[in-house]
PyMOL CGO cylinders between C-alpha atoms (Angstrom):
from pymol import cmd
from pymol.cgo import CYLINDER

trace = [
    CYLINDER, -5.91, -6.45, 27.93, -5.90, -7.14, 24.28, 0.3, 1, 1, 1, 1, 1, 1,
    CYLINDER, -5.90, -7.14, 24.28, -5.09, -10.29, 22.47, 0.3, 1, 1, 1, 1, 1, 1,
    CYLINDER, -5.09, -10.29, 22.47, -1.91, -10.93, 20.42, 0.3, 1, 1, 1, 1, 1, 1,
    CYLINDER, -1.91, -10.93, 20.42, -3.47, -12.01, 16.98, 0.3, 1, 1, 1, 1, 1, 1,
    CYLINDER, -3.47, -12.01, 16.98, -1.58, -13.89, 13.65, 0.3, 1, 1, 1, 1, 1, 1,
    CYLINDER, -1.58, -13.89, 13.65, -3.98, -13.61, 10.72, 0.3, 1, 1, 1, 1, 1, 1,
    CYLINDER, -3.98, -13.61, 10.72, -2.25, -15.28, 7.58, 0.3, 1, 1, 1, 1, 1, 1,
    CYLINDER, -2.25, -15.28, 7.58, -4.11, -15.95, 3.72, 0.3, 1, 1, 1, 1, 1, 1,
    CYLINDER, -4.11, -15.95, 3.72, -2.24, -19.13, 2.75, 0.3, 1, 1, 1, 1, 1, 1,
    CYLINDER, -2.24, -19.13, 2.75, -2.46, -22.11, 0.51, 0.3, 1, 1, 1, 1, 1, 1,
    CYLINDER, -2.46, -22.11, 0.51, -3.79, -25.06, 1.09, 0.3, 1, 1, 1, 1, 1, 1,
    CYLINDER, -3.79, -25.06, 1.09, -0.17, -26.33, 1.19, 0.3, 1, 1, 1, 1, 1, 1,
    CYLINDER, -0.17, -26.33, 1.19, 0.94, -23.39, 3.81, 0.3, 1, 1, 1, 1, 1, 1,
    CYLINDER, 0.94, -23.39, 3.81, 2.28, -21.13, 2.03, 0.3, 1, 1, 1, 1, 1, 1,
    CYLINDER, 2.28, -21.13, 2.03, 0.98, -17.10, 2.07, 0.3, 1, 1, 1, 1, 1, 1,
    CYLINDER, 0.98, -17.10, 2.07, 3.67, -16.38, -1.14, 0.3, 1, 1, 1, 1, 1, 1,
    CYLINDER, 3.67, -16.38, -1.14, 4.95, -18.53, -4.00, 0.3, 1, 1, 1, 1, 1, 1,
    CYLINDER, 4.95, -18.53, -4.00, 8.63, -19.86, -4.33, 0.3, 1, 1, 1, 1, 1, 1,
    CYLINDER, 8.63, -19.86, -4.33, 8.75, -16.59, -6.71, 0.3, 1, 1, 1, 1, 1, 1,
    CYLINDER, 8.75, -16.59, -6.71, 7.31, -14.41, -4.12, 0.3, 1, 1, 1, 1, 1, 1,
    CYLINDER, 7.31, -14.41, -4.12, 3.98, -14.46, -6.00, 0.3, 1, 1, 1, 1, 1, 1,
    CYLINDER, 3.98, -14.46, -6.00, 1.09, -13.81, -3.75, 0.3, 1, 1, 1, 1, 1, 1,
    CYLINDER, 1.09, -13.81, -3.75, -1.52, -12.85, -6.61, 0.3, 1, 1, 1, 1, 1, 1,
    CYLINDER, -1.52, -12.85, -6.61, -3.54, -16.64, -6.55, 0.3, 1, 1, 1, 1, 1, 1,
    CYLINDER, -3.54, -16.64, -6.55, -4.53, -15.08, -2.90, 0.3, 1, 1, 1, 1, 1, 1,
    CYLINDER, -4.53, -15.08, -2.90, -6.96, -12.40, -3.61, 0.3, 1, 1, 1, 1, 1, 1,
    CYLINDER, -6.96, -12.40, -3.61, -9.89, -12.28, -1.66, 0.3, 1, 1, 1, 1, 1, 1,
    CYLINDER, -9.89, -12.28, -1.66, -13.23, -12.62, -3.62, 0.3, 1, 1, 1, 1, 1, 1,
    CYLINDER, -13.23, -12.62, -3.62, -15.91, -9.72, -2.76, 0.3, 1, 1, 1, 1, 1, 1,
    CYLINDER, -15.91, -9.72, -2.76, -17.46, -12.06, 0.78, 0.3, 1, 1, 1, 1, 1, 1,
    CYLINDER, -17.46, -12.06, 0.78, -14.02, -12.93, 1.34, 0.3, 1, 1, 1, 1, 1, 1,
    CYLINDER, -14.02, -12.93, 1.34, -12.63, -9.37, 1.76, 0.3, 1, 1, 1, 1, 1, 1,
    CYLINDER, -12.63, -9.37, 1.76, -15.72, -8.42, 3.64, 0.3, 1, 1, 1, 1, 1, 1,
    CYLINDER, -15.72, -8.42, 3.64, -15.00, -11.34, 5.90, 0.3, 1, 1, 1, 1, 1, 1,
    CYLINDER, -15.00, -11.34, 5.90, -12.01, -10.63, 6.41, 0.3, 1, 1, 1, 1, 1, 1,
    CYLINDER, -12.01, -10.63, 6.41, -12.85, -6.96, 7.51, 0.3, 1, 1, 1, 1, 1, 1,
    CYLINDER, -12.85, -6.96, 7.51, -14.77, -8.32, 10.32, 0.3, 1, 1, 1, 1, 1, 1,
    CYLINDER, -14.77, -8.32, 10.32, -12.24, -10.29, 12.20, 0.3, 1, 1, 1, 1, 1, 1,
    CYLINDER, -12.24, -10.29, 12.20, -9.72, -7.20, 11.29, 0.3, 1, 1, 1, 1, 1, 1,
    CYLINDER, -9.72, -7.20, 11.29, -12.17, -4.87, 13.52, 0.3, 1, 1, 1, 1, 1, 1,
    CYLINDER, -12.17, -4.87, 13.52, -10.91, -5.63, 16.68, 0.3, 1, 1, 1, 1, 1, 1,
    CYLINDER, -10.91, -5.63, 16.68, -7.88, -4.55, 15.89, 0.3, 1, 1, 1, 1, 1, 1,
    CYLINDER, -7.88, -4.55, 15.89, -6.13, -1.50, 17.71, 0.3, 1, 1, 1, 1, 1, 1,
    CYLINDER, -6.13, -1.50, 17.71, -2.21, -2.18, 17.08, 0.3, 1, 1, 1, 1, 1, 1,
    CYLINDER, -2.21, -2.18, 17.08, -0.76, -3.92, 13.94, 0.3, 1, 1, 1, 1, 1, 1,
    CYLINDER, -0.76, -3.92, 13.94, 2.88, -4.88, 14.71, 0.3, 1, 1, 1, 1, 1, 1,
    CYLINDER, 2.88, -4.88, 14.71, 4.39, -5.47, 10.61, 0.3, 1, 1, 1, 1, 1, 1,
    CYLINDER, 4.39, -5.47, 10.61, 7.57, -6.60, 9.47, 0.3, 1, 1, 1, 1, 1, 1,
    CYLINDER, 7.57, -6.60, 9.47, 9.19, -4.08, 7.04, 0.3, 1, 1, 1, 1, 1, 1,
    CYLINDER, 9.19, -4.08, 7.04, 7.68, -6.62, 3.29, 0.3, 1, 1, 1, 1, 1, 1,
    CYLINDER, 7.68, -6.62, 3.29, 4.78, -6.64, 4.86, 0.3, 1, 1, 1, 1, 1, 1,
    CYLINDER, 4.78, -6.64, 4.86, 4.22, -2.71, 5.61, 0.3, 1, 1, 1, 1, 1, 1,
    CYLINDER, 4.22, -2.71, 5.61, 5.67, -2.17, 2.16, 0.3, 1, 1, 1, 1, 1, 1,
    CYLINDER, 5.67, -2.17, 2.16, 2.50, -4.33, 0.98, 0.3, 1, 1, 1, 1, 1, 1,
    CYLINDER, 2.50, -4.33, 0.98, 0.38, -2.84, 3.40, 0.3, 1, 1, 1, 1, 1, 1,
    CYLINDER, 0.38, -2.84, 3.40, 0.77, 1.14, 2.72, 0.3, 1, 1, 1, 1, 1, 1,
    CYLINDER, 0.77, 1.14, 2.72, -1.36, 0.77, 0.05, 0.3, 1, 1, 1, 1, 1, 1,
    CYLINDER, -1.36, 0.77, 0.05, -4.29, 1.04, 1.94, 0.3, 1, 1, 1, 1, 1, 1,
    CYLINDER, -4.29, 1.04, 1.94, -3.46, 4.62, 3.51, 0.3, 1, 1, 1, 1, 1, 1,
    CYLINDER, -3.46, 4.62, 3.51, -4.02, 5.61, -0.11, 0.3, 1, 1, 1, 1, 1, 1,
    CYLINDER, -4.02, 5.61, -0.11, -7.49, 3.64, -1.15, 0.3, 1, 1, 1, 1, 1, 1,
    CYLINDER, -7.49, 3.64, -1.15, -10.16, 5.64, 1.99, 0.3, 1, 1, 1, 1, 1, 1,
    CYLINDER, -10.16, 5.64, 1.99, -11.47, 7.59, -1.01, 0.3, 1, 1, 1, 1, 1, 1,
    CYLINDER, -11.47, 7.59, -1.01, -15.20, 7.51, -2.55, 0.3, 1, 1, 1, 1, 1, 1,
    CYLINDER, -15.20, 7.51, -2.55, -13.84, 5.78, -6.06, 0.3, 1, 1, 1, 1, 1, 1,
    CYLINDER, -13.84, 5.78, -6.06, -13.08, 3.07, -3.48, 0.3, 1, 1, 1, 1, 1, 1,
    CYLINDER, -13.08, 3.07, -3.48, -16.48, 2.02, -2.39, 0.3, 1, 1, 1, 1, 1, 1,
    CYLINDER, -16.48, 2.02, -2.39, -17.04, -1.20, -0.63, 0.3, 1, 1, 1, 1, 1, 1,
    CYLINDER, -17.04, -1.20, -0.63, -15.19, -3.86, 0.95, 0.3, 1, 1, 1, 1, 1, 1,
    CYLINDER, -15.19, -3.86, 0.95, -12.04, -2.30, 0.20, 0.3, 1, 1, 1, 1, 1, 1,
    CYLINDER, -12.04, -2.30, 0.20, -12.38, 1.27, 1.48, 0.3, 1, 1, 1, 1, 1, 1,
    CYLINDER, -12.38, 1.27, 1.48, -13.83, -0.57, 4.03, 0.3, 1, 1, 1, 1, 1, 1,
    CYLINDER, -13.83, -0.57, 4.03, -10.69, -2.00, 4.87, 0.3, 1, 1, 1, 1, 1, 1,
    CYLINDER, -10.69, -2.00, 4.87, -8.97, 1.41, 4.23, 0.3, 1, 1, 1, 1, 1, 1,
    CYLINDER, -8.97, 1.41, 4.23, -10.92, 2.67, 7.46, 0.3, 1, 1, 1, 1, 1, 1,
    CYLINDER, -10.92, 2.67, 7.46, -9.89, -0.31, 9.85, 0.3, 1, 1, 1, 1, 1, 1,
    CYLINDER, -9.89, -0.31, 9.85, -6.52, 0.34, 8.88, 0.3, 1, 1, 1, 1, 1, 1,
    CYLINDER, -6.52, 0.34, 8.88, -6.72, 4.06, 9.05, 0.3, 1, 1, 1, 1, 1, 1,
    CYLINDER, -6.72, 4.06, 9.05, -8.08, 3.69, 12.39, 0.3, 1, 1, 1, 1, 1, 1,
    CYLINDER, -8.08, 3.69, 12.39, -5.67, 1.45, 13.57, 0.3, 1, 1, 1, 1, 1, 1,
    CYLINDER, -5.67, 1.45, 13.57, -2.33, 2.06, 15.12, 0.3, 1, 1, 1, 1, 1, 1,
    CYLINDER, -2.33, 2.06, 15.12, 1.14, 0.58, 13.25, 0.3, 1, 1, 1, 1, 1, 1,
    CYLINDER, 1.14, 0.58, 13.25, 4.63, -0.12, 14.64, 0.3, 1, 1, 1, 1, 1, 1,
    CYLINDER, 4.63, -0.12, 14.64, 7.07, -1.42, 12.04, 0.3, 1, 1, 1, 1, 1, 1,
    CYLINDER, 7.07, -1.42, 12.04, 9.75, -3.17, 13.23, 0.3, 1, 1, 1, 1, 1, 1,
    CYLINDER, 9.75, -3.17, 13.23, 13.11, -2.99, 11.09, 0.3, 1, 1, 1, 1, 1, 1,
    CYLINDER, 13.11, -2.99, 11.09, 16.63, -3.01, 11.25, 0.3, 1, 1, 1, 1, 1, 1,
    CYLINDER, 16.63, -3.01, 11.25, 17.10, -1.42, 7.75, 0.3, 1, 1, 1, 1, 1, 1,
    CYLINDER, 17.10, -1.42, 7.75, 14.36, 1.21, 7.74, 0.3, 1, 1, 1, 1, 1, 1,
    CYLINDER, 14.36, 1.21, 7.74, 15.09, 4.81, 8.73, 0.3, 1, 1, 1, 1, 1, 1,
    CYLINDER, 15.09, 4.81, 8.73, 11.46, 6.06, 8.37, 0.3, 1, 1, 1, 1, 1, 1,
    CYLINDER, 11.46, 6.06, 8.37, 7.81, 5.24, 7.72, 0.3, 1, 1, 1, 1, 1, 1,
    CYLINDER, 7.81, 5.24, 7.72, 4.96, 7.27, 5.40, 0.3, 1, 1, 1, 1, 1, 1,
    CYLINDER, 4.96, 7.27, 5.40, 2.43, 5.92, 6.70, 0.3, 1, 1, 1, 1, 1, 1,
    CYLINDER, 2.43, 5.92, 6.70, -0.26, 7.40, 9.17, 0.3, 1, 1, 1, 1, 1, 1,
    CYLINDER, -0.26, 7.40, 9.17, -0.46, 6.40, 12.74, 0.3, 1, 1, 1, 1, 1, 1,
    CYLINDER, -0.46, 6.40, 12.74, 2.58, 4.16, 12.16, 0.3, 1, 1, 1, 1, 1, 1,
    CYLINDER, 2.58, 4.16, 12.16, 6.22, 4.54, 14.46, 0.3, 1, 1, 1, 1, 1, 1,
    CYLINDER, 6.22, 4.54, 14.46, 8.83, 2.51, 14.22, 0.3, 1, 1, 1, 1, 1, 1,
    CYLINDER, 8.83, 2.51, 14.22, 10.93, 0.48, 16.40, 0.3, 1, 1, 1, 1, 1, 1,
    CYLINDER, 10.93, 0.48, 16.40, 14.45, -1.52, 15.28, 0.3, 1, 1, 1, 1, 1, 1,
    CYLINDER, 14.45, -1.52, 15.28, 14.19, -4.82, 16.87, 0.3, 1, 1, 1, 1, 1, 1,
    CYLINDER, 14.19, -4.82, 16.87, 10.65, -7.35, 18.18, 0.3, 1, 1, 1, 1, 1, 1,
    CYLINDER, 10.65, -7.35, 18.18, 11.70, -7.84, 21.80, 0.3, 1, 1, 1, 1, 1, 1,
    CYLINDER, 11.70, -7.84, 21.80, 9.52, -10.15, 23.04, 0.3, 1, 1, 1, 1, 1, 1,
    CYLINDER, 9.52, -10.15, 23.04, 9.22, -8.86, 26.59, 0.3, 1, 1, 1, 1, 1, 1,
    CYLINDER, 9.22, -8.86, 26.59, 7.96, -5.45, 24.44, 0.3, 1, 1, 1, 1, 1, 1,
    CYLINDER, 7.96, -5.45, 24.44, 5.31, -7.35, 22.95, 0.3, 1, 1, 1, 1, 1, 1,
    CYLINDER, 5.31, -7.35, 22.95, 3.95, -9.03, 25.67, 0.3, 1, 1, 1, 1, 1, 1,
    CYLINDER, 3.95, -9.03, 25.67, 3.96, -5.64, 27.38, 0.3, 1, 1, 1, 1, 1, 1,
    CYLINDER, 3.96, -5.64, 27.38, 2.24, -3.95, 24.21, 0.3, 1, 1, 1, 1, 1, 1,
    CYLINDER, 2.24, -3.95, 24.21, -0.82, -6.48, 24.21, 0.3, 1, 1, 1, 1, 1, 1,
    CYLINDER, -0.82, -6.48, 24.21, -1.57, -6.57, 28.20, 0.3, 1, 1, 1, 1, 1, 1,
    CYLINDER, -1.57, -6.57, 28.20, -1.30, -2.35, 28.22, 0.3, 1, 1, 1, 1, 1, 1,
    CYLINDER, -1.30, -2.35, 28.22, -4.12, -2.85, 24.89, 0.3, 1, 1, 1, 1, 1, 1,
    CYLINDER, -4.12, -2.85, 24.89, -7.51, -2.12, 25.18, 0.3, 1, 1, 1, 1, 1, 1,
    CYLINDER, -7.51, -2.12, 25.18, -8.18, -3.49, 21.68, 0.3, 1, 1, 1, 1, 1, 1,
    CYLINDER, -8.18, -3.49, 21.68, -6.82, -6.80, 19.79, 0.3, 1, 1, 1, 1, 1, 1,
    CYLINDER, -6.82, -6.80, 19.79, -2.99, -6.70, 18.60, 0.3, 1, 1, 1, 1, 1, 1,
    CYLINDER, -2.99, -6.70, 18.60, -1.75, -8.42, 15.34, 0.3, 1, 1, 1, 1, 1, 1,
    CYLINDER, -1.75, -8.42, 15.34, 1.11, -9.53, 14.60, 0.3, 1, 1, 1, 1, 1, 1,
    CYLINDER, 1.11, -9.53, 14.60, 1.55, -9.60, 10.51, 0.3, 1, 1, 1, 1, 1, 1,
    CYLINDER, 1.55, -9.60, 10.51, 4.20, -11.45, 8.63, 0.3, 1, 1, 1, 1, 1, 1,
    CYLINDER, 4.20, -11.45, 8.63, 5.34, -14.74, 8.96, 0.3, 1, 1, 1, 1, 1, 1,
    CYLINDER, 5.34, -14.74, 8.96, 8.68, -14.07, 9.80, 0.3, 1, 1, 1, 1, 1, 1,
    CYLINDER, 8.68, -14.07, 9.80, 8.14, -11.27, 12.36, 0.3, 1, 1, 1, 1, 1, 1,
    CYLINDER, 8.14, -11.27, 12.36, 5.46, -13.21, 13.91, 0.3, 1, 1, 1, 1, 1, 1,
    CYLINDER, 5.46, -13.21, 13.91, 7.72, -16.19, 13.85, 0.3, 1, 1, 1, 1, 1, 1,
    CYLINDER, 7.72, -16.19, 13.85, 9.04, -15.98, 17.36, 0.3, 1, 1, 1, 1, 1, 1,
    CYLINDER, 9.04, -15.98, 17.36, 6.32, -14.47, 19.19, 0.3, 1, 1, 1, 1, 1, 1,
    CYLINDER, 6.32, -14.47, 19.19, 4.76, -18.15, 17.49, 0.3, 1, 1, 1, 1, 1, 1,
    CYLINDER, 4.76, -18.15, 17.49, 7.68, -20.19, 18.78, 0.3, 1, 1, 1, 1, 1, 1,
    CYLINDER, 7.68, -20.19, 18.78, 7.25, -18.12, 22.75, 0.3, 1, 1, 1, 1, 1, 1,
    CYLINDER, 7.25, -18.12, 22.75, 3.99, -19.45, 22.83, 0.3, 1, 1, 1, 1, 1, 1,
    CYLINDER, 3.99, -19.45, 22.83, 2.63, -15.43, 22.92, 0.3, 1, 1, 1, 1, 1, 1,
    CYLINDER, 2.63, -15.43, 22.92, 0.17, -15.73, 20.11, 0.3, 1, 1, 1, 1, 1, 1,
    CYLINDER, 0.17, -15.73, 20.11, -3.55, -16.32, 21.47, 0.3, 1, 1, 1, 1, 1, 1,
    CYLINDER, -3.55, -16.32, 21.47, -5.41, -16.96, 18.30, 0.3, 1, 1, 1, 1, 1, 1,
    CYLINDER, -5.41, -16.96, 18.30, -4.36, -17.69, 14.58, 0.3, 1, 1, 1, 1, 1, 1,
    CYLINDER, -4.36, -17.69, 14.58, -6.80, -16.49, 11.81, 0.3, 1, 1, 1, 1, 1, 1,
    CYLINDER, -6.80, -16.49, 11.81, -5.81, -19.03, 8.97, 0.3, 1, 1, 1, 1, 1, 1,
    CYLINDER, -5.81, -19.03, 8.97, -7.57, -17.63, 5.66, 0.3, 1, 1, 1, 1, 1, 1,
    CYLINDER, -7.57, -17.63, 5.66, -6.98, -20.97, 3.53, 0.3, 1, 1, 1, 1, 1, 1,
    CYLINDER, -6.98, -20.97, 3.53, -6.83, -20.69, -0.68, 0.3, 1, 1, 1, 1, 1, 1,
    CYLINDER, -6.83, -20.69, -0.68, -7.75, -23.33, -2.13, 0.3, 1, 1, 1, 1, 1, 1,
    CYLINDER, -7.75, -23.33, -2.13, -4.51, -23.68, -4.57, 0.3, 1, 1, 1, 1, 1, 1,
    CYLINDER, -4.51, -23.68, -4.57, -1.01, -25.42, -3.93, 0.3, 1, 1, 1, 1, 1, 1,
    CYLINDER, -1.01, -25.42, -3.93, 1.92, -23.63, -4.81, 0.3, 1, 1, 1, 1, 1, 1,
    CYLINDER, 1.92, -23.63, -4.81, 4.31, -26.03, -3.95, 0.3, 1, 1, 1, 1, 1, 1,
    CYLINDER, 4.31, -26.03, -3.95, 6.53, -23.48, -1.80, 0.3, 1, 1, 1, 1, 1, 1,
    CYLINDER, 6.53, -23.48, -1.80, 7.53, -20.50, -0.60, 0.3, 1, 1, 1, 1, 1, 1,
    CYLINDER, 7.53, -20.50, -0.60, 7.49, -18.16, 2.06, 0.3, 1, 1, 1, 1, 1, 1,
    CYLINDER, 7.49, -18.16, 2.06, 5.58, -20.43, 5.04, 0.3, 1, 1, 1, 1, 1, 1,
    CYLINDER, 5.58, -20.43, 5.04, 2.78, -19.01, 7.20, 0.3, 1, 1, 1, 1, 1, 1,
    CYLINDER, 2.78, -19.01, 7.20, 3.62, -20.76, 10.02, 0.3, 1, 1, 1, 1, 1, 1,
    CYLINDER, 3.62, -20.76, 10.02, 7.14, -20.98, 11.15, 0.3, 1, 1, 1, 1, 1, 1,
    CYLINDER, 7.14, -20.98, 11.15, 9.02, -24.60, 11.04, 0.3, 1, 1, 1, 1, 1, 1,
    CYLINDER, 9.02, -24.60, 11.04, 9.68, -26.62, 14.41, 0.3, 1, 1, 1, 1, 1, 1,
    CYLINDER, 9.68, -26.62, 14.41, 7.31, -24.49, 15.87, 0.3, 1, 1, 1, 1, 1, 1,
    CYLINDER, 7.31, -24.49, 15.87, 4.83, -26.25, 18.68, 0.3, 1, 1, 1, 1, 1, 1,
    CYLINDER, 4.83, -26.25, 18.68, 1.86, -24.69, 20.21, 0.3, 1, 1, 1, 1, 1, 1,
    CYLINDER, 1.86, -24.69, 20.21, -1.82, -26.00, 21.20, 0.3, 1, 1, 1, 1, 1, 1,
    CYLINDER, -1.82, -26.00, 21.20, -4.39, -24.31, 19.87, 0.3, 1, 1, 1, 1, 1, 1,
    CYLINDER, -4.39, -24.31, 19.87, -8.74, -25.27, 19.57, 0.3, 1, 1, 1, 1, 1, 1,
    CYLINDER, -8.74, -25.27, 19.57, -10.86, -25.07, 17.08, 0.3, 1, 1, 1, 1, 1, 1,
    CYLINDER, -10.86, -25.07, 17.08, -12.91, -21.94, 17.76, 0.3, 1, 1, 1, 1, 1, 1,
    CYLINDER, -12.91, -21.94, 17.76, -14.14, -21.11, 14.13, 0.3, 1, 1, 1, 1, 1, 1,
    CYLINDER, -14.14, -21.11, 14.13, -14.27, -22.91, 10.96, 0.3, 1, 1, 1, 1, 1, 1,
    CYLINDER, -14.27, -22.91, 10.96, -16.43, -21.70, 8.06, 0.3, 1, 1, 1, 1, 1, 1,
    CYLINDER, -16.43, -21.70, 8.06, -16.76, -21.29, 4.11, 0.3, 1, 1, 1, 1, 1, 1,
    CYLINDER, -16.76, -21.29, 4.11, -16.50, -17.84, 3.02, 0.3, 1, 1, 1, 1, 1, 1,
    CYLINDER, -16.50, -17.84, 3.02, -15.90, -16.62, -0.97, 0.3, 1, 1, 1, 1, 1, 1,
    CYLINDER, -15.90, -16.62, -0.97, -13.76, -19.49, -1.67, 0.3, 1, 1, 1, 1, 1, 1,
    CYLINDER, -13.76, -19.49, -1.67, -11.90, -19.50, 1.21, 0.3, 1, 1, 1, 1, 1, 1,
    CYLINDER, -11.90, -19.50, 1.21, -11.79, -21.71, 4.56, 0.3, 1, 1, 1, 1, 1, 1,
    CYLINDER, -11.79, -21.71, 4.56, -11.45, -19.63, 7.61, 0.3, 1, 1, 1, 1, 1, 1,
    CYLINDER, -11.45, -19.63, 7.61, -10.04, -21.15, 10.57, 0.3, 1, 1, 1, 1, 1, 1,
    CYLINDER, -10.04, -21.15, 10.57, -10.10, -19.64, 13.76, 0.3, 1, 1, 1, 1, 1, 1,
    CYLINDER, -10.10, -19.64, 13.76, -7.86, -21.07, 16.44, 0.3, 1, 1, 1, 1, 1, 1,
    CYLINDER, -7.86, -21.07, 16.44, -7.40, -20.02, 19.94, 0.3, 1, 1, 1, 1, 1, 1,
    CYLINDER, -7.40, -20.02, 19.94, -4.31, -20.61, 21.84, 0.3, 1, 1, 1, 1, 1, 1,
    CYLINDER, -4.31, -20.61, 21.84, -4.94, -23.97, 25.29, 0.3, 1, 1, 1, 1, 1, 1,
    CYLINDER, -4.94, -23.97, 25.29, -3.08, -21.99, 28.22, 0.3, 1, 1, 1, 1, 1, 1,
]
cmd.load_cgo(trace, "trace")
């Protein structure tokens, strides 16, 4: 059984885009990115929102040797990962490894993650938004920026309650990682 899994680079004010849509002031520095490759390891399924595989697809392109480092590195985990994308208004996806699936039914998900053998992730605030609110989500990965950008498109969804501990907290290239696992 895998673990359903929202990982979200934010502001410090909660926001993982810019009232403009802006995302830029979240790059990772070089230990950030490699960081952030660890914790993406686990990783066997991503479930994406359509903005968010349109961000994504990128990295089918960058597994190439004029992309050494932390970012080809990244390449691979996503290469080697499965992708569903789930959208009303797509008719098909490029990308490898990826299907894709018209609605996030939440019995679906919950079936997805206890059929895994590897860690699921949920990506996009919005998709991941109700699988939040249903209480499905065992851990948050909260890469924190230290900049305010005063609103936006929020990480976490609003009216939204859950209980979560502090399993990981740590400094890494300018960011603040938080790891927080879901009290069941």
């Amino acid at each position: 059984m895998g673990r359903l899994i929202y990982s979200a680079i934010m502001s410090a004010d909660g926001y993982i885009a810019d009232a403009t849509g802006d995302f830029g002031w979240a790059e990772p520095s070089v230990d950030a990115h490699l960081a952030i490759n660890e914790v993406a390891r686990p990783v066997g399924t991503y479930v994406l929102g359509r903005r968010t595989h349109e961000v994504m697809a990128v990295w089918d392109e960058l597994d190439t040797p004029e992309n050494e480092g932390p970012m080809r590195e990244f390449a691979q985990v996503w290469a080697g990962a499965d992708k569903v994308v789930v959208s009303s208004t797509l008719e098909a996806v490029s990308t490898r490894r990826t299907t894709l699936r018209g609605d996030l039914d939440l019995d679906w998900l919950r079936a997805l993650t206890a059929d895994a053998d590897r860690d699921v992730a949920i990506a996009g605030p919005t998709l991941a938004a109700p699988a939040i609110r249903a209480g499905l989500v065992d851990e948050l990965q909260l890469w924190i920026v230290p900049a305010i950008v005063g609103g936006g498109l929020a990480a976490l969804p609003e009216g939204a309650r859950a209980d979560y501990t502090l399993a990981e907290t740590r400094e890494v290239g300018g960011f603040v990682f938080l790891r927080l696992s879901a009290t069941r």
